[in-house]
VOGU-3710 file (C-alpha; in Angstrom, 3 decimals, decimal comma):
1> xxxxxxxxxx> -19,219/-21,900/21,296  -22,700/-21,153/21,976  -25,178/-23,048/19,164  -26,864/-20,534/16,613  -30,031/-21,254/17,070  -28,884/-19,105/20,685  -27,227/-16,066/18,853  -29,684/-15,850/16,090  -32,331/-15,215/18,948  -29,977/-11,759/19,872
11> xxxxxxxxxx> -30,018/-10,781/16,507  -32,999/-8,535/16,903  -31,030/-6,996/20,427  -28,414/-6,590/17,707  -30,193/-4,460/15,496  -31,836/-2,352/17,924  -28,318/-1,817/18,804  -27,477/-0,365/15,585  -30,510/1,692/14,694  -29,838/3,730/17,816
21> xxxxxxxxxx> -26,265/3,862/16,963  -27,143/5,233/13,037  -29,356/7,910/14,807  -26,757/9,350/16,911  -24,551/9,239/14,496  -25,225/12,641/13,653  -24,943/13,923/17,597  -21,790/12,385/17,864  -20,062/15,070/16,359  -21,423/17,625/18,628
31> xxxxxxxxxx> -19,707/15,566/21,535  -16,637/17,282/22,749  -13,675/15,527/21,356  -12,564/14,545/24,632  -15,852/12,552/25,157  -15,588/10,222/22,323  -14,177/6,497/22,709  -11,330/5,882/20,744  -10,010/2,587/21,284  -6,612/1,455/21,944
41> xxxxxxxxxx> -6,041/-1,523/19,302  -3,282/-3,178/20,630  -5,329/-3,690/24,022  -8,383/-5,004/21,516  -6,836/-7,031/19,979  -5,085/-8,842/22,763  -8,574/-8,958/23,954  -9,267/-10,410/20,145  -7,002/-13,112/20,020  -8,411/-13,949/23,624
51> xxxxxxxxxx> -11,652/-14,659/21,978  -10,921/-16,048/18,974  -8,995/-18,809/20,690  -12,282/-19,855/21,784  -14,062/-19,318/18,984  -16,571/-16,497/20,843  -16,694/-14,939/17,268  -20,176/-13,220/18,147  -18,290/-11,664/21,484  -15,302/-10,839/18,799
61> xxxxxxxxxx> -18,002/-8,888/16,366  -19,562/-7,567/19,236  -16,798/-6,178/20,861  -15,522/-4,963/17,551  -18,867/-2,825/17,160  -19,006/-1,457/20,371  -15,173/-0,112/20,024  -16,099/1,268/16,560  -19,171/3,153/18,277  -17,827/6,799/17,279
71> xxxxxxxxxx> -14,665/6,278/15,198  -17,033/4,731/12,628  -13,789/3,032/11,122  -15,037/1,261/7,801  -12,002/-1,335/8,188  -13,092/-2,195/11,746  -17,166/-2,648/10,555  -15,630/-4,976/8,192  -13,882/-6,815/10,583  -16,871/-7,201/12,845
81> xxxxxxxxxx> -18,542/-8,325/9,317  -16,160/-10,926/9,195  -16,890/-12,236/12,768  -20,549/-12,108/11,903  -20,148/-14,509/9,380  -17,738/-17,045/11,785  -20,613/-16,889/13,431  -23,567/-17,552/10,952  -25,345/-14,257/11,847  -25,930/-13,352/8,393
91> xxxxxxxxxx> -27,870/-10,054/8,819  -25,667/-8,896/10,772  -22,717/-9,460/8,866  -24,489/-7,900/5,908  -25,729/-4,873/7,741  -21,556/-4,156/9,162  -21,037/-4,297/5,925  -23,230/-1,546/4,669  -21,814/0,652/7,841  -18,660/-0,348/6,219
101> xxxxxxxxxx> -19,458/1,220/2,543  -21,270/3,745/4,124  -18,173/5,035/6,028  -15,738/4,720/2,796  -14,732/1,128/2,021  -14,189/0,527/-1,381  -13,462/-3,284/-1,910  -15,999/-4,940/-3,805  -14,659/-8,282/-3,375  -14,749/-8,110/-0,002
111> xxxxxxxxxx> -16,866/-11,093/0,199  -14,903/-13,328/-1,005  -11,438/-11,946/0,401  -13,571/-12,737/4,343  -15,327/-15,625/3,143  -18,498/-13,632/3,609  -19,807/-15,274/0,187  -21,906/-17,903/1,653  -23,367/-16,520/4,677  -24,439/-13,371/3,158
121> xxxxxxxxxx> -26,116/-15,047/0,501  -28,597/-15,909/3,032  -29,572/-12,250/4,380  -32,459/-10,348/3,688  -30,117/-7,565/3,022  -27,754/-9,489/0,182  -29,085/-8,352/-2,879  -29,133/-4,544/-1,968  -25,475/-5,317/-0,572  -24,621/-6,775/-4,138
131> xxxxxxxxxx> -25,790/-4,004/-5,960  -23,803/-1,831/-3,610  -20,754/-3,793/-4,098  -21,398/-3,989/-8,129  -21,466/-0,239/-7,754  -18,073/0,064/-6,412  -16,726/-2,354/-9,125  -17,835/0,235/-12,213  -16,175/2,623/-10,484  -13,278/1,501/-9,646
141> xxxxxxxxxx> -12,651/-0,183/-13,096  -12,616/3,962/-14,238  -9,023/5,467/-14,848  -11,050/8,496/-13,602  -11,593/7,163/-10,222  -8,067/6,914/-9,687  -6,741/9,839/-7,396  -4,399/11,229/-4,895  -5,485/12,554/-1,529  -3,602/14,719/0,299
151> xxxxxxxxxx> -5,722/16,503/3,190  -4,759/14,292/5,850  -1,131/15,709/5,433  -2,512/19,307/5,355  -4,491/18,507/8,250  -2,047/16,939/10,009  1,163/20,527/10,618  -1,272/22,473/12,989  -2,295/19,478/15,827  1,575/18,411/14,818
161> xxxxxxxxxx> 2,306/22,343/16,116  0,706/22,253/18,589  1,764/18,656/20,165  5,240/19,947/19,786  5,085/23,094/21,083  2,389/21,538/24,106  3,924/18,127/24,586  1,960/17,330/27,517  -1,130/17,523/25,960  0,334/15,438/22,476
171> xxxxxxxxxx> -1,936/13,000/22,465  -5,067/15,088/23,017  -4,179/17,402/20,116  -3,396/13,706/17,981  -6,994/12,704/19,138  -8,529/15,765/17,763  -6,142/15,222/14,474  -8,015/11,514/14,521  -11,872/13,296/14,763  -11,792/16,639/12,793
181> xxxxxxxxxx> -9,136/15,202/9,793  -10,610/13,420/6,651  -12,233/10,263/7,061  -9,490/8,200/6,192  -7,475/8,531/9,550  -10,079/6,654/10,873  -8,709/3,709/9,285  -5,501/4,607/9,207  -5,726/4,803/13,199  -6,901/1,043/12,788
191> xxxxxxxxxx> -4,332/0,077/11,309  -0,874/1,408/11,243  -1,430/4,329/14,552  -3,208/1,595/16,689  -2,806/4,419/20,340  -2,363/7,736/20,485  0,675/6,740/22,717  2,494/5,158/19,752  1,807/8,594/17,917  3,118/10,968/20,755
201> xxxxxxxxxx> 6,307/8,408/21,231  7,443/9,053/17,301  6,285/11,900/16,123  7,315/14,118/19,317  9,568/12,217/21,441  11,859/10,374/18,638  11,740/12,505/15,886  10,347/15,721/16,072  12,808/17,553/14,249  12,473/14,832/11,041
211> xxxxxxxxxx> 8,562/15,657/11,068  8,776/19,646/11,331  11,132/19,578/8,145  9,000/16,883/6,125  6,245/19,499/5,811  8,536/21,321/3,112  8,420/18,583/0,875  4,883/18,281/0,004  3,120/20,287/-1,703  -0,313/19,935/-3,930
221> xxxxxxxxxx> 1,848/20,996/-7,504  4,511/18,359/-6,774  1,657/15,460/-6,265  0,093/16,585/-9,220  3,131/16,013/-11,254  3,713/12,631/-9,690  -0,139/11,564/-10,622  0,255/12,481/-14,115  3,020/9,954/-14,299  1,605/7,698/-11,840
231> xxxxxxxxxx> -2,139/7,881/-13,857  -0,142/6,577/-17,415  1,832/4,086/-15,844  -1,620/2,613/-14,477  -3,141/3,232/-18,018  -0,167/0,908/-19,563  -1,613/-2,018/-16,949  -5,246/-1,340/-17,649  -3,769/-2,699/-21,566  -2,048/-5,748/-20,261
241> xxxxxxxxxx> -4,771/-6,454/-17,485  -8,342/-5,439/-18,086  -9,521/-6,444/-15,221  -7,235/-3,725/-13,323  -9,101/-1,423/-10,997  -8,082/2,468/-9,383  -8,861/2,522/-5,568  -8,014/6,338/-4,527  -4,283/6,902/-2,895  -4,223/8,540/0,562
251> xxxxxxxxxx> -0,941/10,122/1,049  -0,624/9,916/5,221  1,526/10,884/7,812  2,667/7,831/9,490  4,844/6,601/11,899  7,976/5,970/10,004  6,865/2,109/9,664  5,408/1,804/6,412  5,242/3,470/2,995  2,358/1,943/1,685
261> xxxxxxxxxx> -0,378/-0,276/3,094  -3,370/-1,808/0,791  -6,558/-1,876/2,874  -10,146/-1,892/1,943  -11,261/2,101/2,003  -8,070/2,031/-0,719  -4,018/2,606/-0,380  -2,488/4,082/1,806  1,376/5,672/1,595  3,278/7,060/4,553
271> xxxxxxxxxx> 4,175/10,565/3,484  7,181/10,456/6,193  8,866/7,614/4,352  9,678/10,186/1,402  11,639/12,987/2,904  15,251/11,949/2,223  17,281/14,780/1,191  20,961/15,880/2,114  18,981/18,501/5,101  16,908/15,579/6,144
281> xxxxxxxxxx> 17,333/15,853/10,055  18,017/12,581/11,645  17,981/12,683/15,398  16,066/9,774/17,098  15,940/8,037/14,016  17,144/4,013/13,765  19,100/2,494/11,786  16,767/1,065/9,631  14,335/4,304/9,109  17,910/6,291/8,016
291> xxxxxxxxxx> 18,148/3,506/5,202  14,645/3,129/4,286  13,084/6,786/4,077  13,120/7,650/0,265  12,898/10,823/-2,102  10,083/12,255/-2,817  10,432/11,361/-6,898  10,715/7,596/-5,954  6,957/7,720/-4,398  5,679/6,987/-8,156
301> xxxxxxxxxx> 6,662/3,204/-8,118  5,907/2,746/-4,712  2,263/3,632/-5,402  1,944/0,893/-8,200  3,198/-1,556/-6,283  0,572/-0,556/-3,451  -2,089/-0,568/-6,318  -0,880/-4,208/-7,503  -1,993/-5,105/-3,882  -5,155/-4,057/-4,428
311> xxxxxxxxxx> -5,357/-6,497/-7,791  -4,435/-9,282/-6,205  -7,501/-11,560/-5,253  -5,835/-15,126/-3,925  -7,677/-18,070/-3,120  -4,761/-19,743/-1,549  -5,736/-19,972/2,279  -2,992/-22,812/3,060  0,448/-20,401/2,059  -0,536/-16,802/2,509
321> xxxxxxxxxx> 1,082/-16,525/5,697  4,049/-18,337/5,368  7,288/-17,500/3,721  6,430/-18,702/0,682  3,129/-16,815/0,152  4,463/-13,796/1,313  7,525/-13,756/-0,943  6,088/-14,309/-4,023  2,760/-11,855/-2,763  5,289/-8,706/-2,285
331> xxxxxxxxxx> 7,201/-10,069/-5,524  4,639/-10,003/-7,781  4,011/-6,257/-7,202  7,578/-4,947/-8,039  7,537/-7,354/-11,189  3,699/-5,541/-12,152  5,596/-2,468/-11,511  8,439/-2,944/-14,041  5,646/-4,089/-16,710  4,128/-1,243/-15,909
341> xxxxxxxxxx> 6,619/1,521/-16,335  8,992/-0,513/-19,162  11,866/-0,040/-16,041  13,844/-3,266/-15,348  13,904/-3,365/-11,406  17,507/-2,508/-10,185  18,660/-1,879/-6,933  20,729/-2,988/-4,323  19,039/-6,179/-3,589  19,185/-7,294/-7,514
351> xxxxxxxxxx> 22,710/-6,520/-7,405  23,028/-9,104/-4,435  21,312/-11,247/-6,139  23,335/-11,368/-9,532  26,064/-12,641/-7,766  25,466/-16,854/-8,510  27,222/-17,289/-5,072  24,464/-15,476/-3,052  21,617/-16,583/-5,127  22,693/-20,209/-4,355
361> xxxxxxxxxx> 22,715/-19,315/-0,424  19,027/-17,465/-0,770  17,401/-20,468/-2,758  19,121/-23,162/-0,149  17,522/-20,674/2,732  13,923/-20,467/0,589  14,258/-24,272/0,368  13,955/-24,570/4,399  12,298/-21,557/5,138  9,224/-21,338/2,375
371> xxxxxxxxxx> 6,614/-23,293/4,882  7,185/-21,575/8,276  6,388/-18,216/9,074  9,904/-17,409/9,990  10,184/-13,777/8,185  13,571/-12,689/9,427  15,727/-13,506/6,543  12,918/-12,689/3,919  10,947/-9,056/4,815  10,917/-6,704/7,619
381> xxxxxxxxxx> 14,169/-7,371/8,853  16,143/-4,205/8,730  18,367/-5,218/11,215  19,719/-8,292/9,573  23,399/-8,161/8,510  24,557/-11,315/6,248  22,107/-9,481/3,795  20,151/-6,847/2,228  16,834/-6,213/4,298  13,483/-6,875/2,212
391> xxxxxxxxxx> 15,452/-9,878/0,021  12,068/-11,594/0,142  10,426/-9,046/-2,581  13,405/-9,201/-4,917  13,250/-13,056/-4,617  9,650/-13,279/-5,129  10,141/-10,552/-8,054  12,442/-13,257/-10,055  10,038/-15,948/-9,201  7,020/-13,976/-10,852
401> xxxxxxxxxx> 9,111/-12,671/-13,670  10,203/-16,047/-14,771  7,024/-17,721/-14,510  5,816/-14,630/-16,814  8,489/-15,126/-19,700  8,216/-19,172/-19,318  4,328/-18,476/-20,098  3,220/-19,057/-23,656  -0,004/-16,861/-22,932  1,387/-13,241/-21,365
411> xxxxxxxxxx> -2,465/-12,205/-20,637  -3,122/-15,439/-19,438  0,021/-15,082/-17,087  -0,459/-12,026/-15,983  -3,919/-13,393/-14,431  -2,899/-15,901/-12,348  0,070/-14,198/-11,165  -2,718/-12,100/-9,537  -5,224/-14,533/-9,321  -4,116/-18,167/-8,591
421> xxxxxxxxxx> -5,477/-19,990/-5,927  -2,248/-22,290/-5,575  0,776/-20,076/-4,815  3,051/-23,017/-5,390  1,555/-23,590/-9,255  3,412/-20,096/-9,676  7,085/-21,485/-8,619  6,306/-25,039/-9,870  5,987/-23,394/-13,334  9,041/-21,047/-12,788
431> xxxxxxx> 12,929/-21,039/-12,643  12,759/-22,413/-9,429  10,545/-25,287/-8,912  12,960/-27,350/-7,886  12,755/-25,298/-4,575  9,276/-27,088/-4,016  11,118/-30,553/-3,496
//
């Protein structure tokens, strides 16, 4: 790793960097579409983990910046923030993370959720950054603030028209989608599209036929109806939580992965994962995206569990990517949803787990499974059979909600169950501690 006395001297080469990039800024968008660099992420990020093997975490921020040069992704400038601060460039780090708030993100603990904290404490630029970040927090803290978007999904039928009807030319209409849609694709390319090839290959080659009939089942009076409900349900947890904040909702289409991702511009939900219906088309669908695609009225709960994502604000760097971390993490969120809405969680996966037969097998497979990272009987495993798929969030739901009715102090509970820095102070003071031994 090269000593920082050496990359503090390139910090100036840096900046200059940057200033000319802020002044074109406003000629990039005069650039033909065709002309401007959008990255392919799964190729950077091979490249990433290259470099951060050997800790080159200025060549990781650099490279970060340079791929970010026109998509002016807000989750990628606070990536390269993050490097910056590996690295103990502090000005730097602060400065990607003004590009960063600049170009939408909306996390003001983001400092502390990179370990920024320290390092940018030490830049000329941290107490403007503070104030910035401060700024965010009022805001967010405002029921008002809360709100659904859904232009990316009425941006998103034409270039989808046109793809299909030019399929040759897909992923130059998706690339245009990318450019000329609302800001938040640019993020949402980061991270769910990652290549326009992984767009083209579902949306036009798998499932075209699923995608042309979604766009009947959105439209802007049926999301108002489901933000009215939505907005109360989030007013009931602003009662039991006071420290609850309302990132905006960004109803997407994705690629039949994911309904809802939490990232730091706000929350993101896959309108294709809510088009079930008994005319739902399902050619070139799997298995797994026949089972998990949802109605439309079900997209309520799924958006508080997304916003309980956003709450959470862990310290616990040892166990949030193992098993056990990730369990109780997902957990947590349907339990805040039931306190929520007053609706005890019921569905397949509780009814599994009722049975005192299969809740003995789960525990004894938690038991030798809760320090690796060994996912496949816990979450994402559609395919598994012995099972319901996702058991891990209705295991880490009865974890969290017997910690909460063991706790003499309900407020108090509530807080760490989003706040703790020890996972494993959550199960030691549940119904299951005696998984721990």
């Amino acid at each position: 790793m090269k000593s920082i006395k050496h990359i503090q001297l390139l910090v100036p080469i840096l900046f200059m960097g940057l200033i000319v990039s802020c002044k074109k800024d406003a000629e990039v968008v005069s650039q033909p579409i065709k002309d401007l660099h959008l990255p392919n992420l799964n190729v950077l990020f091979e490249d990433f983990n290259t470099l951060d093997s050997t800790e080159n975490y200025q060549g990781l921020a650099n490279k970060l910046f340079t791929n970010n040069r026109d998509l002016n992704s807000s989750e990628m400038y606070v990536y390269a923030a993050w490097m910056y601060g590996k690295a103990a460039i502090a000005d730097s780090a602060a400065l990607m993370l003004h590009r960063a708030i600049d170009n939408g993100m909306s996390n003001p603990k983001v400092l502390s959720k990179f370990e920024l904290e320290g390092i940018i404490g030490s830049s000329e630029n941290s107490d403007k950054l503070n104030m910035r970040l401060d700024s965010i927090q009022k805001e967010l803290k405002n029921t008002d603030n809360f709100g659904i978007q859904l232009e990316a999904m009425d941006t998103f039928w034409s270039y989808f028209k046109k793809a299909k009807s030019d399929t040759s030319n897909a992923e130059v209409y998706f690339k245009e989608f990318i450019f000329n849609g609302p800001k938040e694709l640019r993020d949402y390319y980061v991270i769910r599209y990652m290549n326009l090839e992984s767009m083209k290959d579902q949306i036009i080659e798998e499932t075209p036929e699923y995608y042309s009939y979604l766009e009947t089942q959105f439209s802007q009076d049926s999301v108002l109806a489901l933000k009215k409900r939505i907005t109360g349900w989030m007013k009931n947890f602003k009662r039991i939580y006071p420290d609850a904040v309302f990132p905006k909702v960004y109803i997407v289409p994705g690629l039949l992965s994911s309904a809802g991702t939490a990232s730091e511009l706000g929350m993101f939900v896959g309108g294709d994962m809510f088009g079930k219906s008994a005319n739902m088309p399902i050619e070139g669908m799997t298995e797994w995206e026949k089972e998990v695609i949802a109605k439309t009225e079900e997209m309520p709960s799924l958006i508080i569990h997304e916003l309980m994502h956003f709450q959470q604000n862990y310290g616990d760097t040892k166990n949030t990517n193992n098993v056990l971390g990730s369990v109780f993490m997902e957990g947590v969120c349907d339990f805040m949803v039931e306190l929520c809405t007053g609706i005890v969680l019921k569905n397949k996966n509780t009814d599994f787990l009722k049975d005192p037969k299969n809740l003995e097998m789960v525990c004894a497979d938690f038991a030798k499974d809760k320090f690796t990272t060994d996912f496949s009987r816990w979450l994402y495993n559609g395919e598994i059979e012995d099972r319901p798929f996702d058991l891990g969030y209705t295991f880490g739901y009865l974890v969290s909600k017997s910690y909460y009715e063991k706790h003499n102090d309900k407020e108090k509970a509530i807080y760490e169950l989003l706040n703790t820095d020890d996972y494993t102070e959550i199960y030691k003071y549940s119904d299951y501690a005696y998984l721990l031994n």
